[in-house]
C-alpha positions as CSV (number, residue, x, y, z in Angstrom):
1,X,7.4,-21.2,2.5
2,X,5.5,-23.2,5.2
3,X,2.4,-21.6,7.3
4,X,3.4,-20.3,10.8
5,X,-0.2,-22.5,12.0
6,X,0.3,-25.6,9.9
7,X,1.1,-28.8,11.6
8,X,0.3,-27.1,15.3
9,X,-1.7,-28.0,17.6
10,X,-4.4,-26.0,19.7
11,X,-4.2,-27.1,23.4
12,X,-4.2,-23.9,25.2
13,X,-4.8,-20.4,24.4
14,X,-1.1,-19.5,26.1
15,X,0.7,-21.1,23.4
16,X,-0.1,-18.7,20.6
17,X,1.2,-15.5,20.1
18,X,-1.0,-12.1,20.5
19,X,-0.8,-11.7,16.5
20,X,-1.5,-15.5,16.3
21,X,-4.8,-14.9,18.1
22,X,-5.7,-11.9,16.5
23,X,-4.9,-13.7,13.0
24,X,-7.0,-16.8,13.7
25,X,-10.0,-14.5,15.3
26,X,-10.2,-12.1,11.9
27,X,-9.6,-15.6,9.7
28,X,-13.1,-16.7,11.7
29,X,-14.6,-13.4,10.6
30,X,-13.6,-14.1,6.7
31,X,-14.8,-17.6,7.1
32,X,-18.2,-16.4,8.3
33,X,-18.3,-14.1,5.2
34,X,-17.7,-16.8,2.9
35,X,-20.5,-18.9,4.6
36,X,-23.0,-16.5,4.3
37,X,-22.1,-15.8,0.6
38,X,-22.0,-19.7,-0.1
39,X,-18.8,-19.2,-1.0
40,X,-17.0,-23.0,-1.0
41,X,-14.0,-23.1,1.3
42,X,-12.8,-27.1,1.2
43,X,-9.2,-26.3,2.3
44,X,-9.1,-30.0,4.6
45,X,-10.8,-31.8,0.9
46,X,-10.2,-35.5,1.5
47,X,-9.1,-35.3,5.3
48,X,-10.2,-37.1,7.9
49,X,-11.2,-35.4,11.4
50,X,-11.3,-37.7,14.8
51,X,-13.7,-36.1,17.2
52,X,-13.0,-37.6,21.1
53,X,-15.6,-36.6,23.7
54,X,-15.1,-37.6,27.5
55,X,-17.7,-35.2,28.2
56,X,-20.7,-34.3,26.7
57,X,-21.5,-31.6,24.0
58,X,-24.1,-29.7,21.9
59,X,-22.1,-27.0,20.2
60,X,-18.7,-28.2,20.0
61,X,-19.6,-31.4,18.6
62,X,-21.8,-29.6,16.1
63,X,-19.1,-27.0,15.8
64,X,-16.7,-29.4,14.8
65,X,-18.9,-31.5,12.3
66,X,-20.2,-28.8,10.5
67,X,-17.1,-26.6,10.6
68,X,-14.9,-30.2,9.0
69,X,-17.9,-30.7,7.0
70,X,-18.0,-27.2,5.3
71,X,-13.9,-27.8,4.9
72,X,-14.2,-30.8,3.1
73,X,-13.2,-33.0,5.7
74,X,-14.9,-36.2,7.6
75,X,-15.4,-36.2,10.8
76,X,-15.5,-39.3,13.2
77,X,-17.2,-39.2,16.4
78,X,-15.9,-41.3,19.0
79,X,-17.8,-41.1,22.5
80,X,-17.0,-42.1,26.1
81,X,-18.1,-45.5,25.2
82,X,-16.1,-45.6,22.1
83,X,-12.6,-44.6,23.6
84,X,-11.1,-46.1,25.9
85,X,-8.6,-43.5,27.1
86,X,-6.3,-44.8,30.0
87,X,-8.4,-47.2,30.7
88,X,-7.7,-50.1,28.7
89,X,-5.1,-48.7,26.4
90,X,-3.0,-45.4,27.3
91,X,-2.9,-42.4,26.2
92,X,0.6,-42.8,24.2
93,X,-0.8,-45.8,22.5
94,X,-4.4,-44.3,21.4
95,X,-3.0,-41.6,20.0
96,X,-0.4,-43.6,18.1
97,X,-3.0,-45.4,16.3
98,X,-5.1,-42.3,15.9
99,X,-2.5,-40.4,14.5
100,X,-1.7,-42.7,11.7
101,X,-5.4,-43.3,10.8
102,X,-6.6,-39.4,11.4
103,X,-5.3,-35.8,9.6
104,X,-5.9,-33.9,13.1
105,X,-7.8,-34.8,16.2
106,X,-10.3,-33.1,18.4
107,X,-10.4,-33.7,22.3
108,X,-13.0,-32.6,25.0
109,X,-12.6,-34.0,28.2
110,X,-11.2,-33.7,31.8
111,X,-7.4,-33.7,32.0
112,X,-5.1,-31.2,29.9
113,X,-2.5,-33.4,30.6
114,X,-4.3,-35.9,28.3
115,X,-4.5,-33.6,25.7
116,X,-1.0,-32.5,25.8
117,X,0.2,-36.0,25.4
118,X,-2.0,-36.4,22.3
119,X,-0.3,-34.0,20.9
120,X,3.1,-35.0,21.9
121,X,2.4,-38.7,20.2
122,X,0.1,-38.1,17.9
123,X,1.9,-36.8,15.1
124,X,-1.2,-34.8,14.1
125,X,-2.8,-31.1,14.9
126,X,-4.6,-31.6,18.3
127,X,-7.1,-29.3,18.9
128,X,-8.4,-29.1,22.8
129,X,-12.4,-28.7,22.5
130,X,-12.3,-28.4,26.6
131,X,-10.6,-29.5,29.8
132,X,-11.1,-28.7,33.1
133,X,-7.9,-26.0,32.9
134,X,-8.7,-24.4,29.6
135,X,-11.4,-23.9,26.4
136,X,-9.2,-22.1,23.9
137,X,-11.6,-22.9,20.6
138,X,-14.4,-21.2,22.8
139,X,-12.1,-18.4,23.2
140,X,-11.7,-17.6,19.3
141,X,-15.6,-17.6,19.0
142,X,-16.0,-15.2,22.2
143,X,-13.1,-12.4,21.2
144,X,-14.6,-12.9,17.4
145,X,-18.0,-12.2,18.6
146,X,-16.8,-9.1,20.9
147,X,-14.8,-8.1,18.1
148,X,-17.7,-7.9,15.5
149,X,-20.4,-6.1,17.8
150,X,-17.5,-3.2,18.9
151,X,-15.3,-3.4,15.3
152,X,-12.0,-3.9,17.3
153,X,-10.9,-5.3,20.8
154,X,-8.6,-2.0,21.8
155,X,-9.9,-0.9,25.0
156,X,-12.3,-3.2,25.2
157,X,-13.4,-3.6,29.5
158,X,-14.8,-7.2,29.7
159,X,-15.9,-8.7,33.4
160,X,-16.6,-12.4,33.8
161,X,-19.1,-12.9,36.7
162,X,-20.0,-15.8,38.9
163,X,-17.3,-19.0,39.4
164,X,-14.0,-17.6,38.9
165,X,-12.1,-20.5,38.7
166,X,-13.2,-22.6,36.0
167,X,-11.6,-23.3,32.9
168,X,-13.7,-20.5,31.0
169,X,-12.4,-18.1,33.9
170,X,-8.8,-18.6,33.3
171,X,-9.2,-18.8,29.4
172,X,-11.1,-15.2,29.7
173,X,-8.6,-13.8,31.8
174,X,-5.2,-15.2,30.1
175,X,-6.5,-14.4,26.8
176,X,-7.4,-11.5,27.4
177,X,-4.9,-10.5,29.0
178,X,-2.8,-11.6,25.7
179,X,-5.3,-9.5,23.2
180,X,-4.6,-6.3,25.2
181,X,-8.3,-6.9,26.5
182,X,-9.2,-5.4,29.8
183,X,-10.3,-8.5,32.1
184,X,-11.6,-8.1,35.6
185,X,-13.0,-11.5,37.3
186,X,-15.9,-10.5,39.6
187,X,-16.3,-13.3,42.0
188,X,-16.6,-14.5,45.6
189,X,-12.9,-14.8,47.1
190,X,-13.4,-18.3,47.8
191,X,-14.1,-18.6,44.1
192,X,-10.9,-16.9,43.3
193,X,-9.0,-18.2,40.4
194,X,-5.8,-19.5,41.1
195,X,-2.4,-17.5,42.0
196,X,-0.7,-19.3,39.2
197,X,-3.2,-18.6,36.6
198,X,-3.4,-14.8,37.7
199,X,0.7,-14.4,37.6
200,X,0.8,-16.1,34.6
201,X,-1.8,-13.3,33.0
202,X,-0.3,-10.6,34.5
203,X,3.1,-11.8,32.3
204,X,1.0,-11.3,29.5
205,X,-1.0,-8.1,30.2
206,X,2.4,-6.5,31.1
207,X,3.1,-6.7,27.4
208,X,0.0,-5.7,26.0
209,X,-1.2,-3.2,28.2
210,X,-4.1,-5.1,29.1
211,X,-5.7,-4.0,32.7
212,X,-6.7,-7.1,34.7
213,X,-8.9,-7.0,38.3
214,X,-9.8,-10.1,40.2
215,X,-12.5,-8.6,42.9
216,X,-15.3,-9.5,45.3
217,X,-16.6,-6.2,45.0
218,X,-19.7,-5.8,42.2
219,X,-19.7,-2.4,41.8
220,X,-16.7,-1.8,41.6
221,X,-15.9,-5.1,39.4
222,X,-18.7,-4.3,37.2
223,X,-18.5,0.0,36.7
224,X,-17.6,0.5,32.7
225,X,-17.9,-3.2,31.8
226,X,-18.5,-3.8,28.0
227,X,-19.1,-7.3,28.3
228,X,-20.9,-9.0,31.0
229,X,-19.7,-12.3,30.8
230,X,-21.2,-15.6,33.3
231,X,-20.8,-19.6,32.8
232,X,-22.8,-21.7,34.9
233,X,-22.3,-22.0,38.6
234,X,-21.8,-25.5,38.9
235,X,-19.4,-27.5,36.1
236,X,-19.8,-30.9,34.5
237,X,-18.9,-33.2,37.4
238,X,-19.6,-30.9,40.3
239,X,-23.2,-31.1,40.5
240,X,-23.2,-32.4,43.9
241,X,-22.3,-28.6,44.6
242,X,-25.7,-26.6,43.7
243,X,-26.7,-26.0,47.3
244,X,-23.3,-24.5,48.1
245,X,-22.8,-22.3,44.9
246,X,-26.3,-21.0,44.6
247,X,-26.0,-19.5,48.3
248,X,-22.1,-18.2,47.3
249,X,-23.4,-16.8,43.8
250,X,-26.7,-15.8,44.4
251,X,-25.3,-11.5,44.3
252,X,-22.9,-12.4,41.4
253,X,-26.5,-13.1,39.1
254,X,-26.4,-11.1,35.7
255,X,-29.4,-8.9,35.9
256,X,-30.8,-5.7,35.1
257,X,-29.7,-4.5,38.3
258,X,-26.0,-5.1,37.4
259,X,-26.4,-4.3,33.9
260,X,-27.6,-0.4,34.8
261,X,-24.6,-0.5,37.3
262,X,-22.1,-0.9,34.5
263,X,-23.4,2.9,33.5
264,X,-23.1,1.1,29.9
265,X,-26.6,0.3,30.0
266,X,-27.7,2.8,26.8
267,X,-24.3,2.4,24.9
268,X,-21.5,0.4,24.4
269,X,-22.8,-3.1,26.3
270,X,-23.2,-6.9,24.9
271,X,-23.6,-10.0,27.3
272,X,-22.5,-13.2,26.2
273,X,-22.5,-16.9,27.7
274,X,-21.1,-20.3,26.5
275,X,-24.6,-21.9,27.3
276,X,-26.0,-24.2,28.5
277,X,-27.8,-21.2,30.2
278,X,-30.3,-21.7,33.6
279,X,-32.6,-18.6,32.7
280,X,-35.4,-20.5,33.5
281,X,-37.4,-23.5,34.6
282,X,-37.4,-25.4,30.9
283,X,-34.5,-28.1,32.0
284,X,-34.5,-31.0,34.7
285,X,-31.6,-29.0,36.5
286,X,-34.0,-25.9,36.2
287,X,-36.8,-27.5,37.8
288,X,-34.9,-29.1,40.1
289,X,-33.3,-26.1,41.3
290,X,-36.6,-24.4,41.5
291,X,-37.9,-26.9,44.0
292,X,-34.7,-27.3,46.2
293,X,-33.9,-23.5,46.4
294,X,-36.8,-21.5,44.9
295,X,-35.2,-20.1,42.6
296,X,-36.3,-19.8,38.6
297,X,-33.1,-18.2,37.3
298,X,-29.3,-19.0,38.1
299,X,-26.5,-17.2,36.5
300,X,-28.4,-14.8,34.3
301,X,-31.9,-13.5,34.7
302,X,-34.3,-14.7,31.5
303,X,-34.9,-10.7,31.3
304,X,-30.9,-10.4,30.4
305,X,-30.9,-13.9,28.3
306,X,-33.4,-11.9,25.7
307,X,-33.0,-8.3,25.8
308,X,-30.8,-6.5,23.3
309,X,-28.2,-7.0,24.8
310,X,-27.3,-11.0,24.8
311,X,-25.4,-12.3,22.1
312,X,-24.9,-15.5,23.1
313,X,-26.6,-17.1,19.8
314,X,-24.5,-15.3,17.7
315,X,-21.3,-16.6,20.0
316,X,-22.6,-20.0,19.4
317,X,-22.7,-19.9,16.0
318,X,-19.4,-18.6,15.9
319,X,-18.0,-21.9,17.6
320,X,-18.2,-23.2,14.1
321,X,-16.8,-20.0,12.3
322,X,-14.0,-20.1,14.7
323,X,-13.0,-23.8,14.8
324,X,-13.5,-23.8,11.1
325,X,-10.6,-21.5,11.0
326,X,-8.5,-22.9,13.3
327,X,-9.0,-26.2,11.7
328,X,-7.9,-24.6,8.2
329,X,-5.1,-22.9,9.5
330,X,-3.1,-25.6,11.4
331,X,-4.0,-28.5,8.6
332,X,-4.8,-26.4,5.4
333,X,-1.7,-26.0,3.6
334,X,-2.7,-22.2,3.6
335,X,-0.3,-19.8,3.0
336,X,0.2,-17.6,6.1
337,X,4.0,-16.8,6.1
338,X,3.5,-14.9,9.5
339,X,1.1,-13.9,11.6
């Protein structure tokens, strides 16, 4: 009997069922386990991993080295520089030649559309490590981490502040409207995500009973939040858009204020991030922001980044966890006869 996972591909978070999901984020937890114990787990022994990056990385490339590592696989990275993806061969024909030389292939870049046609000629498990529409690996390693702190996801309230229409906004919202997870984006309307994004979740939360909220409002966005949740207010090839998000975003800052106005400050409350962070002046685009605006902290206050209740180190580490499972699961042989 052949493993529901095995042979598919990972390109958005809308493609797997709500037990998928909820298999692949508790397989994470048992990989983490193993890990700690130094308990070997080679299920991908002898396979070879192709790593594509368009854009640049910290902890999905090290997520997805150490994770194929760990498996027993090789990983290959091949930069910006290395591929030359519809430039001066296309798509079809990279992944033709990739597919016959590689067990599974990650790729973070710009387009989904790229992604998706890796996977349609390919041949192998594609794995999507980030476009501009989605970040489903990221997604495992956030609904993990919420998962461990509260021991289940069942009426879980979860409020993503700041740019609502960014990939990480519509992963958070379709996902968890998928998991049954309560999702309220808590944004400026002009930062809205789109109609199509929100219909599409509401299809999902219909079935699982999930509660979804897209407001302006952050009291009323915020009120009963278990997880604070905030990317950074400008993505990777906006930058020439600081001076407009700052003054747009500028009230939608994760701080103490807004933590005490969740009324989950003394109980049931984590914060989390998929970093890079601007909590302070120790980067170029801190400084920089500093001197054009005057301001030291963006999206979360450095008082928020370190208290008790950030767990965005932990959600880091679990990129690896995570992709280390859905690597296993979709080129491991494993036996999973359902999910």
């Amino acid at each position: 009997m052949t493993s529901v996972f095995q042979g598919r591909s990972l390109l958005a978070e809308k493609d797997f069922k709500r037990e998928e999901l909820e298999y692949l984020i508790d397989f994470s937890i048992h990989l983490k386990d193993l890990k700690k114990q130094n308990i070997p787990h080679r299920y991908l022994e002898g396979k070879n991993i192709a790593l594509l990056f368009e854009k640049a990385s910290t902890r999905t490339r090290a997520a997805f080295t150490t994770a194929s590592i760990d498996l027993g696989a090789h990983p290959e990275f091949l930069g910006a520089n290395d591929i030359q993806l519809g430039k001066k061969e296309s798509v079809e024909d990279t992944a033709k030649v990739l597919g016959r030389m590689f067990d599974g292939i990650e790729f973070r870049g710009f387009s989904q559309e790229v992604v998706e046609d890796l996977a349609k000629y390919s041949g192998v498990p594609i794995w999507n490590g980030l476009t501009d529409e989605w970040h489903p690996t990221q997604m495992i390693a956030d609904f993990m981490t919420i998962k461990e702190n509260f021991k289940t996801l069942e009426n879980i309230t979860l409020v993503y502040v700041g740019d609502g229409r960014n990939n990480m906004a519509n992963s958070l919202l379709v996902t968890g409207a998928i998991l049954g997870v309560n999702v309220r984006i808590c944004a400026p309307k002009e930062l809205h995500p789109e109609k199509s994004v929100v219909d599409y979740a509401e299809q999902f939360a219909s079935k699982s009973g999930s509660k979804l909220l897209i407001t302006d409002d952050i009291a009323e966005g915020v009120k009963g939040a278990n997880v604070l949740y905030t990317d950074v207010w400008v993505s990777m090839g906006e930058e020439d858009k600081f001076e407009e998000r700052v003054s747009m975003l500028k009230d939608y800052q994760i701080n103490m204020d807004m933590v005490k106005a969740t009324g989950n400050a003394d109980g049931d409350l984590i914060v989390l991030h998929c970093l890079p962070a601007f909590h302070d002046t120790n980067t170029t685009y801190g400084k920089m922001i500093k001197e054009k605006f005057g301001i030291e902290e963006m999206e979360i206050t450095d008082e928020v980044f370190r208290s008790k209740y950030g767990r965005q180190f932990e959600e880091a580490e679990n990129r690896m966890h995570s992709i280390k499972a859905i690597m296993a699961a979709t080129l491991g042989n494993l036996f999973i006869p359902k999910a």
